[in-house]
MARZA-909820 format. One record per atom (N, C-alpha, C): atom name; residue number from 1; residue in three letters; x, y, z. Coordinates in Angstrom, 1 decimal. Example, Ala and Ser with C-alpha at 12.3 -4.5 7.8 and 13.67 -1.06 7.14 Angstrom:
! MARZA-909820
+------+------+------+--------+--------+--------+
| name | resi | resn |   east |  north |     up |
+------+------+------+--------+--------+--------+
|    N |    1 |  ala |   13.2 |   -5.7 |    7.8 |
|   CA |    1 |  ala |   12.3 |   -4.5 |    7.8 |
|    C |    1 |  ala |   13.2 |   -3.3 |    7.8 |
|    N |    2 |  ser |   12.8 |   -2.2 |    7.1 |
|   CA |    2 |  ser |   13.7 |   -1.1 |    7.1 |
|    C |    2 |  ser |   12.9 |    0.0 |    7.9 |
+------+------+------+--------+--------+--------+
This chain:
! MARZA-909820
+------+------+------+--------+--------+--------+
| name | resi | resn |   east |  north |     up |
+------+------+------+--------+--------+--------+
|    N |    1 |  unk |  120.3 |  -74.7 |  162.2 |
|   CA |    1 |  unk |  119.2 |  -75.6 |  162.0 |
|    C |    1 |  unk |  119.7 |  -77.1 |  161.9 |
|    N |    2 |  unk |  120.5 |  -77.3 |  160.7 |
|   CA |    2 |  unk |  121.1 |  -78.6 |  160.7 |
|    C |    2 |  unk |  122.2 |  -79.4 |  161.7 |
|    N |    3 |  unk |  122.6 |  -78.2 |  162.0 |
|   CA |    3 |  unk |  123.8 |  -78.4 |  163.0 |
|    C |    3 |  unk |  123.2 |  -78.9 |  164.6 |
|    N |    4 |  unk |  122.2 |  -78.5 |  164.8 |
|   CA |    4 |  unk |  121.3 |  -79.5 |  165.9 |
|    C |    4 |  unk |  121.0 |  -81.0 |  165.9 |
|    N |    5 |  unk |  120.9 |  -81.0 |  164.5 |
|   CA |    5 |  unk |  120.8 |  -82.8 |  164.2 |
|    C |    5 |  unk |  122.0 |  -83.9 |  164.0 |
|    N |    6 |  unk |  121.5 |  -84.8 |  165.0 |
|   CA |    6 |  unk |  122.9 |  -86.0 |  165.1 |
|    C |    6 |  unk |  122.9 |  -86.6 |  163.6 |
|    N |    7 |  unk |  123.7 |  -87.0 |  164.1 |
|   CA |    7 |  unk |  123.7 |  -88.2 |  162.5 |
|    C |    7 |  unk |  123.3 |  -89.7 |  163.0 |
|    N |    8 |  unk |  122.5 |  -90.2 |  162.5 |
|   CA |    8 |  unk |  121.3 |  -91.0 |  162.2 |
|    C |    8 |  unk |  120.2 |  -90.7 |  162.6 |
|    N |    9 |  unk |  119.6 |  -89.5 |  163.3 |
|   CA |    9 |  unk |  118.5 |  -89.3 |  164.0 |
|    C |    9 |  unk |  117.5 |  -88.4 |  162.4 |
|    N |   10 |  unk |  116.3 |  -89.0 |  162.6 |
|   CA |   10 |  unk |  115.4 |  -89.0 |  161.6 |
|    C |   10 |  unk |  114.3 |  -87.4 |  161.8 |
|    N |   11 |  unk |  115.0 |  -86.6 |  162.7 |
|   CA |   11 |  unk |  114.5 |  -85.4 |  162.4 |
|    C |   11 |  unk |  114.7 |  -84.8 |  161.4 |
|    N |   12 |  unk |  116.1 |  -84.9 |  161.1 |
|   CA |   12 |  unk |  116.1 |  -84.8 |  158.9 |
|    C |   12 |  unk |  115.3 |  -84.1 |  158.2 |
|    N |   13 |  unk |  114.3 |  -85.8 |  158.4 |
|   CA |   13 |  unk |  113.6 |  -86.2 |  157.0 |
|    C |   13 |  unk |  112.6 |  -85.0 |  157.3 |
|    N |   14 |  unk |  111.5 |  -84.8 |  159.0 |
|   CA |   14 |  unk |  110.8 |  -84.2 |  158.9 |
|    C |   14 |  unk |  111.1 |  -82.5 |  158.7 |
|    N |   15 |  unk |  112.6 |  -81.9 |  159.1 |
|   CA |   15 |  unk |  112.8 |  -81.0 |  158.1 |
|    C |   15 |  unk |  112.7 |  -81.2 |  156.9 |
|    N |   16 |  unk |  113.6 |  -81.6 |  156.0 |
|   CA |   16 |  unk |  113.3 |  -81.9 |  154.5 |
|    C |   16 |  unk |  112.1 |  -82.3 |  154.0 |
|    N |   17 |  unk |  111.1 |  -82.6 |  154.9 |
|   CA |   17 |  unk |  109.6 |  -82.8 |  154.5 |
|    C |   17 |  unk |  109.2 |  -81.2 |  154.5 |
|    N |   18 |  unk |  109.4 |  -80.8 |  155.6 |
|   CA |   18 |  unk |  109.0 |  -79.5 |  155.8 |
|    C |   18 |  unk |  109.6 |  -78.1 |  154.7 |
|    N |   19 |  unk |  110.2 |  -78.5 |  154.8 |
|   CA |   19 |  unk |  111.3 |  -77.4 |  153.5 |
|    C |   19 |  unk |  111.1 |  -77.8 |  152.3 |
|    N |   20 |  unk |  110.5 |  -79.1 |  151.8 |
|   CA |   20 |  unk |  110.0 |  -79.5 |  150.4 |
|    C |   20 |  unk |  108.2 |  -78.8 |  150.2 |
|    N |   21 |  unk |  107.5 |  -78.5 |  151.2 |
|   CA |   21 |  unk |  106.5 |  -78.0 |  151.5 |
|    C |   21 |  unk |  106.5 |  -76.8 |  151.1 |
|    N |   22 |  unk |  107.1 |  -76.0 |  151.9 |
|   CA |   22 |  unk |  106.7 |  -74.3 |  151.6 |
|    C |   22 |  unk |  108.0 |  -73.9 |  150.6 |
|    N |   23 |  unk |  107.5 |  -73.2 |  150.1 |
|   CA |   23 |  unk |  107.9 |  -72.3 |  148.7 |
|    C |   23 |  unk |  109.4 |  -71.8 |  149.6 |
|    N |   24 |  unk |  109.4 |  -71.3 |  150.1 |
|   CA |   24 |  unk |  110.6 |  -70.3 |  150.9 |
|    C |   24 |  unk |  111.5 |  -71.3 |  151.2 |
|    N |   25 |  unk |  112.9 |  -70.4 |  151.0 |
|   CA |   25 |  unk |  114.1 |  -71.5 |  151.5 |
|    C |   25 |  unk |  114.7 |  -71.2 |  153.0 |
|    N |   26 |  unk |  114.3 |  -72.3 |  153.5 |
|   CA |   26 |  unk |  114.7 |  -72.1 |  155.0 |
|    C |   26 |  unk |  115.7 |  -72.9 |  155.1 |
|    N |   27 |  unk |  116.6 |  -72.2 |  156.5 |
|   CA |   27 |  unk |  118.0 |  -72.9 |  157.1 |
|    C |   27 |  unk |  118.7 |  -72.4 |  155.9 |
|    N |   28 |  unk |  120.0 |  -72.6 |  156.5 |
|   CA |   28 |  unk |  121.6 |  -72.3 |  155.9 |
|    C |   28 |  unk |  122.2 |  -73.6 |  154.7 |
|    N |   29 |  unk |  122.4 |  -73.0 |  153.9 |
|   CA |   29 |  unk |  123.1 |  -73.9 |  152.6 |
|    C |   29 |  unk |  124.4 |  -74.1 |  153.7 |
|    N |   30 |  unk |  124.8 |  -75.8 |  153.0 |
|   CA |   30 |  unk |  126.0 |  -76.0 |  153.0 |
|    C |   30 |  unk |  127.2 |  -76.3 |  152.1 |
|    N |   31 |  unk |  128.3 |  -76.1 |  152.8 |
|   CA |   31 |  unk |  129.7 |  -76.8 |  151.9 |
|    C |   31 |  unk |  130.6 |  -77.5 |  152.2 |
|    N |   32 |  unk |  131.0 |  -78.9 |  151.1 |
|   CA |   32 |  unk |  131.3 |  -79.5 |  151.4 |
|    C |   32 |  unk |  133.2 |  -79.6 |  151.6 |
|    N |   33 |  unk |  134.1 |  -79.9 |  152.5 |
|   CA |   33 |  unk |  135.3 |  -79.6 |  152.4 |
|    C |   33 |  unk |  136.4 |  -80.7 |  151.5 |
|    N |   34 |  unk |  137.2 |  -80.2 |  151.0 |
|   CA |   34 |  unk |  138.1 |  -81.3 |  150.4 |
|    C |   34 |  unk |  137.8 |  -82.8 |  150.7 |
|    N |   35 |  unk |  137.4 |  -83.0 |  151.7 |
|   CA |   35 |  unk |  137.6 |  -84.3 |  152.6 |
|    C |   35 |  unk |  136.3 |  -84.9 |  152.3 |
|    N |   36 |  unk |  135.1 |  -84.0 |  152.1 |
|   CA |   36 |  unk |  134.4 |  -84.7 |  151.1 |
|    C |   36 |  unk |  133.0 |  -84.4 |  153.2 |
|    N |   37 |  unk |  133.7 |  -83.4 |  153.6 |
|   CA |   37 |  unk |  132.9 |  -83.2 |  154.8 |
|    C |   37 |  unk |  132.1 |  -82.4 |  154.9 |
|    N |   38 |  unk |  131.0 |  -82.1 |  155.5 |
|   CA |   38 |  unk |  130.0 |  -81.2 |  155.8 |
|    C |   38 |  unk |  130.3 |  -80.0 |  156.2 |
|    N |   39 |  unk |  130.4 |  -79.2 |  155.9 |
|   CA |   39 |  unk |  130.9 |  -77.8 |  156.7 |
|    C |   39 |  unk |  129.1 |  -76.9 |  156.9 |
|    N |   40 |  unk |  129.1 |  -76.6 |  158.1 |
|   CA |   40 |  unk |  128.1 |  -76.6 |  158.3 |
|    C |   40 |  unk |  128.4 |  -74.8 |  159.0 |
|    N |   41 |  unk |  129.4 |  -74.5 |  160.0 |
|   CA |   41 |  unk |  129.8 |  -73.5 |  160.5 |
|    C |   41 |  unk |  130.2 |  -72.7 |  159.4 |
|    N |   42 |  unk |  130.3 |  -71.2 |  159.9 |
|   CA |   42 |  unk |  130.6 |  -69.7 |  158.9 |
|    C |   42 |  unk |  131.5 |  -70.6 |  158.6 |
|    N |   43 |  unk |  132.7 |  -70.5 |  160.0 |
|   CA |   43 |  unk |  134.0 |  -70.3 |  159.6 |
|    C |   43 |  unk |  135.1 |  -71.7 |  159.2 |
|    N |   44 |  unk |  133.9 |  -72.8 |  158.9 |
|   CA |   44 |  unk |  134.5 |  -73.8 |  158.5 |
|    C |   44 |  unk |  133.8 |  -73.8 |  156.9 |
|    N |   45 |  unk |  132.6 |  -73.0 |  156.6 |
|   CA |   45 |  unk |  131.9 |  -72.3 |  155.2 |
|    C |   45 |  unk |  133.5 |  -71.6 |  154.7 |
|    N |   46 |  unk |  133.7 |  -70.7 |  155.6 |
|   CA |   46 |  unk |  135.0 |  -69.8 |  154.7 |
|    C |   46 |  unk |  136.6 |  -70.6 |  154.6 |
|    N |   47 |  unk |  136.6 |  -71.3 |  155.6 |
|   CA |   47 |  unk |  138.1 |  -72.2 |  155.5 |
|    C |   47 |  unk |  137.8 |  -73.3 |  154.0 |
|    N |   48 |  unk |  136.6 |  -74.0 |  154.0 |
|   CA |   48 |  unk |  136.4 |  -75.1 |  152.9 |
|    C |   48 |  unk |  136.5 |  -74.0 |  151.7 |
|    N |   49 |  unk |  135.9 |  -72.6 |  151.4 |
|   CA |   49 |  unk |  135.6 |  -71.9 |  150.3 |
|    C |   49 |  unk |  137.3 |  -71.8 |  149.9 |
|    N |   50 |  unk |  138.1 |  -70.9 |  151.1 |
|   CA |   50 |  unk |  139.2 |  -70.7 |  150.7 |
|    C |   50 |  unk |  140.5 |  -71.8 |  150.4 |
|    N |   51 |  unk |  140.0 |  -72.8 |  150.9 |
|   CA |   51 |  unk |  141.2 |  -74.2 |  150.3 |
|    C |   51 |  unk |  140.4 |  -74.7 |  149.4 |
|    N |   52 |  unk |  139.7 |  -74.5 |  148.7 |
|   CA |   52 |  unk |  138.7 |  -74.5 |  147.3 |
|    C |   52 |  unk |  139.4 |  -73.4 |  147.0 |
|    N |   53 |  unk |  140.0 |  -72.4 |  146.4 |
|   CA |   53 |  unk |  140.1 |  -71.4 |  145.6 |
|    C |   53 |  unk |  141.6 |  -71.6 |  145.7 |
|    N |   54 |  unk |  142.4 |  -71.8 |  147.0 |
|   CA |   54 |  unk |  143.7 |  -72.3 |  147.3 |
|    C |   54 |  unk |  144.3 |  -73.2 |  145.9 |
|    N |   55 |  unk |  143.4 |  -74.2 |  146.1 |
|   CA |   55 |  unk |  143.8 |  -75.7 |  145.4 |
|    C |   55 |  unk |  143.6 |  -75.1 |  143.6 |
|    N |   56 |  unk |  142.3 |  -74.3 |  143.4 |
|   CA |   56 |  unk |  142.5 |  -73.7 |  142.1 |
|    C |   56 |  unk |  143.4 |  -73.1 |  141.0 |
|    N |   57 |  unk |  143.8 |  -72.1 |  142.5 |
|   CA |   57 |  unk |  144.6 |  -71.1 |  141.9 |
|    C |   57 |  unk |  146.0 |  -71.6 |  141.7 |
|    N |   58 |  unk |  146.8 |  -72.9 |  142.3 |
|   CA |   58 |  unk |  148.0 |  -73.6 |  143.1 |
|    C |   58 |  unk |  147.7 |  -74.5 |  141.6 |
|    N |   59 |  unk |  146.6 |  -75.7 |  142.0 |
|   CA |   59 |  unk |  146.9 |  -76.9 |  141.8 |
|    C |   59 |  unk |  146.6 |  -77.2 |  139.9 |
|    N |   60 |  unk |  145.0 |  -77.0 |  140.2 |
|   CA |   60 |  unk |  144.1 |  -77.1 |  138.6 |
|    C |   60 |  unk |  144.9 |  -76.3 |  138.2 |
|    N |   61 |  unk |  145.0 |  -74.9 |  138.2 |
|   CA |   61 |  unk |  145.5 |  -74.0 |  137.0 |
|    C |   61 |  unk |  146.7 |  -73.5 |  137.4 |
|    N |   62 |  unk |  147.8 |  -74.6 |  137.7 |
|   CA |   62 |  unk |  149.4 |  -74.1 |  137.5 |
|    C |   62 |  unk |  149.7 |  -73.8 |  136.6 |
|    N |   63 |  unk |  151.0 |  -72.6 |  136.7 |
|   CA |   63 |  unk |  151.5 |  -71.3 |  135.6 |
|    C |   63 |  unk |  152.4 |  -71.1 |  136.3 |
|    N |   64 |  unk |  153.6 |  -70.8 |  135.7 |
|   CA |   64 |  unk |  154.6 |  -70.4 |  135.8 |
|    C |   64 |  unk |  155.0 |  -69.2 |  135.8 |
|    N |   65 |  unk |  155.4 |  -68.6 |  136.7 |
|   CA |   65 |  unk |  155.2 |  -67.2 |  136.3 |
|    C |   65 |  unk |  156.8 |  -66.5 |  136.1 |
|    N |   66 |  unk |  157.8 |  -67.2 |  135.8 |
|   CA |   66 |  unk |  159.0 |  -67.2 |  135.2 |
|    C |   66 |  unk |  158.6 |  -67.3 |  133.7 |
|    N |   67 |  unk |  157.8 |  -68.1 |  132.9 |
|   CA |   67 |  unk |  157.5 |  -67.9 |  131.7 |
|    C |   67 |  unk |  156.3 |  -67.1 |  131.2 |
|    N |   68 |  unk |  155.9 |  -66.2 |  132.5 |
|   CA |   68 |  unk |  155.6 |  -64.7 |  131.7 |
|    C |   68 |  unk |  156.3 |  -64.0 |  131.3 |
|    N |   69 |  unk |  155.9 |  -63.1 |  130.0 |
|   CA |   69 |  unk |  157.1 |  -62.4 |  129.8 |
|    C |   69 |  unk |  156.9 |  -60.8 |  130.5 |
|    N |   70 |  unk |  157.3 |  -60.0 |  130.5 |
|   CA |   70 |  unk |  157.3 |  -58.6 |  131.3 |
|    C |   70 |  unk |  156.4 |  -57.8 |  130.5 |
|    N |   71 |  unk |  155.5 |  -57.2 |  131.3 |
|   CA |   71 |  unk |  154.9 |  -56.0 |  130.1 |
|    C |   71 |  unk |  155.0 |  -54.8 |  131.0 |
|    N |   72 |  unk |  155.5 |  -53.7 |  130.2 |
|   CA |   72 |  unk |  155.4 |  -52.6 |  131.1 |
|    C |   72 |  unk |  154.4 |  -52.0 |  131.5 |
|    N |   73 |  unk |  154.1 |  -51.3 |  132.1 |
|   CA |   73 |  unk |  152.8 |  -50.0 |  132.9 |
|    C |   73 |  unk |  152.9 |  -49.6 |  131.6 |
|    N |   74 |  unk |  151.0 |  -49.3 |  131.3 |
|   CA |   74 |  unk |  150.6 |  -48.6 |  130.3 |
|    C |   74 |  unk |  150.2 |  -46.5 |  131.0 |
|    N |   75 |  unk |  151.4 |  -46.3 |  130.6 |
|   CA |   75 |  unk |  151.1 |  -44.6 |  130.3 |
|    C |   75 |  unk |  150.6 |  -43.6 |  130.0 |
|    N |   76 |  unk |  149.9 |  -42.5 |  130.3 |
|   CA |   76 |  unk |  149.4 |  -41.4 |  129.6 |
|    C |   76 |  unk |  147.5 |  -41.2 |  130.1 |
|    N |   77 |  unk |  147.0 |  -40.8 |  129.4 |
|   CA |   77 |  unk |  145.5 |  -40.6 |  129.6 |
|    C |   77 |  unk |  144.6 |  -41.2 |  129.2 |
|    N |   78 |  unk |  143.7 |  -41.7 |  129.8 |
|   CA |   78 |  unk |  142.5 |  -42.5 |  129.4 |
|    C |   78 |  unk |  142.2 |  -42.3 |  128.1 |
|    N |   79 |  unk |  141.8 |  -43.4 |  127.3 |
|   CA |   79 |  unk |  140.4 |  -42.6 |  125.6 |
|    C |   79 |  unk |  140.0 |  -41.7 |  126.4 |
|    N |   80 |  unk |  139.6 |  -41.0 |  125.4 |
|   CA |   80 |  unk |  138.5 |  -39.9 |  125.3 |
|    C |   80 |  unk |  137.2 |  -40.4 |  125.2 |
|    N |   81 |  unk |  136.1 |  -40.8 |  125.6 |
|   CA |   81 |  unk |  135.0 |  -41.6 |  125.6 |
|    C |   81 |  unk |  133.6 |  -40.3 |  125.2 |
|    N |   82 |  unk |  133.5 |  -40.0 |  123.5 |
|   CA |   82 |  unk |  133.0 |  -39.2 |  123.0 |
|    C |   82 |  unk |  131.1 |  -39.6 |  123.7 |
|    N |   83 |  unk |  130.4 |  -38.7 |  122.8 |
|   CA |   83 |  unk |  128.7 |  -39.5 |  123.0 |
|    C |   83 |  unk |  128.2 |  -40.2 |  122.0 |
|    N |   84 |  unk |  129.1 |  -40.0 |  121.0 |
|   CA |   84 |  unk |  128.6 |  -40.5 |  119.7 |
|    C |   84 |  unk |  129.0 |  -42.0 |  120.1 |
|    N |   85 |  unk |  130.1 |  -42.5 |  120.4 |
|   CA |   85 |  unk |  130.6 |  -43.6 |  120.7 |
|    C |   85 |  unk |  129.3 |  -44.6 |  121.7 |
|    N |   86 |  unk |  129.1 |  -43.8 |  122.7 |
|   CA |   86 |  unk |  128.5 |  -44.0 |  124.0 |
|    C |   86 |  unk |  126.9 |  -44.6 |  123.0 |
|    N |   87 |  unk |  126.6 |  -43.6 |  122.1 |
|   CA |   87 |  unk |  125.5 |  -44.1 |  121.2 |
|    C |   87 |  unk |  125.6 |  -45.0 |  120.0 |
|    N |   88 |  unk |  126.4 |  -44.8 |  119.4 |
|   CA |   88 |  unk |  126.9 |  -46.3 |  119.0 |
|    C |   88 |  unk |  126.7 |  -47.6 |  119.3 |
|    N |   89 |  unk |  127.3 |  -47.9 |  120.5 |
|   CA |   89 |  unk |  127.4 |  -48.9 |  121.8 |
|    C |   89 |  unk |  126.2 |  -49.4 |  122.1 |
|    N |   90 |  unk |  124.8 |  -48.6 |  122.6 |
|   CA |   90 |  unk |  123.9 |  -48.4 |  122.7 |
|    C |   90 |  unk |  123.3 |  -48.9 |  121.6 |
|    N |   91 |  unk |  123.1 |  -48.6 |  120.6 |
|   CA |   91 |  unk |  122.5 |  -49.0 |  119.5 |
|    C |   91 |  unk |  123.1 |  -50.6 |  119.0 |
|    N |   92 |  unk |  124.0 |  -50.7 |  119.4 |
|   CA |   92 |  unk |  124.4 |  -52.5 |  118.9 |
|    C |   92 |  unk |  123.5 |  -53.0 |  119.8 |
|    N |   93 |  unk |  123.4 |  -52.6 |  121.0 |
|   CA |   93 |  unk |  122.7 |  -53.7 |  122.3 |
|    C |   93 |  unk |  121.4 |  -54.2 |  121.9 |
|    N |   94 |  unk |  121.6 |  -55.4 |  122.0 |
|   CA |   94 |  unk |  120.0 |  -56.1 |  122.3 |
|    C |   94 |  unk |  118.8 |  -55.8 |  123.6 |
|    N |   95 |  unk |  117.3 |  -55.7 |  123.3 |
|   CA |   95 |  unk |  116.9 |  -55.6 |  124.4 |
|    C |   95 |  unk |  117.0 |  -56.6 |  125.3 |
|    N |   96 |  unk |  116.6 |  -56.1 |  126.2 |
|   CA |   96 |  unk |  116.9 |  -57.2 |  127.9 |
|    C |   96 |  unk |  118.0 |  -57.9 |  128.0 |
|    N |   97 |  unk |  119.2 |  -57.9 |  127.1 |
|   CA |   97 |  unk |  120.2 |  -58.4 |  127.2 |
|    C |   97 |  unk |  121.4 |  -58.0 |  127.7 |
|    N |   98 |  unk |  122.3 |  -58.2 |  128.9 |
|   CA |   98 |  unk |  123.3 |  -57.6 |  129.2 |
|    C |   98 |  unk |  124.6 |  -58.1 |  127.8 |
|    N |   99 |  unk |  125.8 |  -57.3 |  127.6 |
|   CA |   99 |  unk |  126.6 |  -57.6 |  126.8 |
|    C |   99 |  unk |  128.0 |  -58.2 |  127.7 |
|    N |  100 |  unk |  128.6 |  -59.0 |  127.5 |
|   CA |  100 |  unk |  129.4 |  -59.9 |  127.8 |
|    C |  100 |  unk |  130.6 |  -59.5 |  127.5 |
|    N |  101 |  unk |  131.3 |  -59.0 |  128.7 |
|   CA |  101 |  unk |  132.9 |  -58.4 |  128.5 |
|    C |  101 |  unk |  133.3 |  -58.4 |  127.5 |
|    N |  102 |  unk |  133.4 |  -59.6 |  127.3 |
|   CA |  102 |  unk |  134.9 |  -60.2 |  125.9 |
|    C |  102 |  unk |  134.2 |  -59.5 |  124.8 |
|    N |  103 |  unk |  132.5 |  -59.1 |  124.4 |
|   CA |  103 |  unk |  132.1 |  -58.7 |  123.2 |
|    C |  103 |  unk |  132.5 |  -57.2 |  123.1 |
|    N |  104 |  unk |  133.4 |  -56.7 |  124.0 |
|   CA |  104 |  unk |  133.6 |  -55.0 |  123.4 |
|    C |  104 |  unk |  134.4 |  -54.6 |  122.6 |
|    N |  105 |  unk |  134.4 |  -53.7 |  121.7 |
|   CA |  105 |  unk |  134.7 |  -53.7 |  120.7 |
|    C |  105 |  unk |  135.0 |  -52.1 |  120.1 |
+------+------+------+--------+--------+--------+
């Protein structure tokens, strides 16, 4: 949809007039690339996502992974996951509320 329209031509607006109108979200979301560019195509959608997650995993949250220390493979058989437990669990929960990884206990 967007990808039809040049840049300065004022068909835009009467999309975005039209899309501010009805309730429903029409046309394709976009993303923007490092460069601060429109990605408009799938496969320039997946190249901008993945040098987004690239630069994350590399740049923002550098780690060293020489100053991990070693943990071995954990061995043997799962808990035993009784029903009493399973009702337990159940009984802390709040209604309509999902519980949040980190709160298990």
């Amino acid at each position: 949809m967007f990808s039809d329209v040049e840049k300065g031509n004022e068909d835009i607006f009467c999309i975005t007039k039209q899309m501010k109108k009805s309730k429903n979200v029409v046309g394709e979301c976009c993303v923007r690339d490092d460069q601060g560019h429109i990605s408009l195509m799938d496969d320039a959608k997946k190249k901008a996502w993945r040098d987004n997650y690239n630069y994350l995993l590399t740049v923002q949250f550098s780690w060293f992974p020489e100053k991990v220390p070693p943990a071995l493979p954990v061995e043997g058989p799962p808990i035993f996951i009784t029903s009493n437990m399973v009702a337990e669990a159940i009984s802390k929960m709040k209604q309509y509320k999902a519980p949040h990884p980190s709160c298990q206990k």
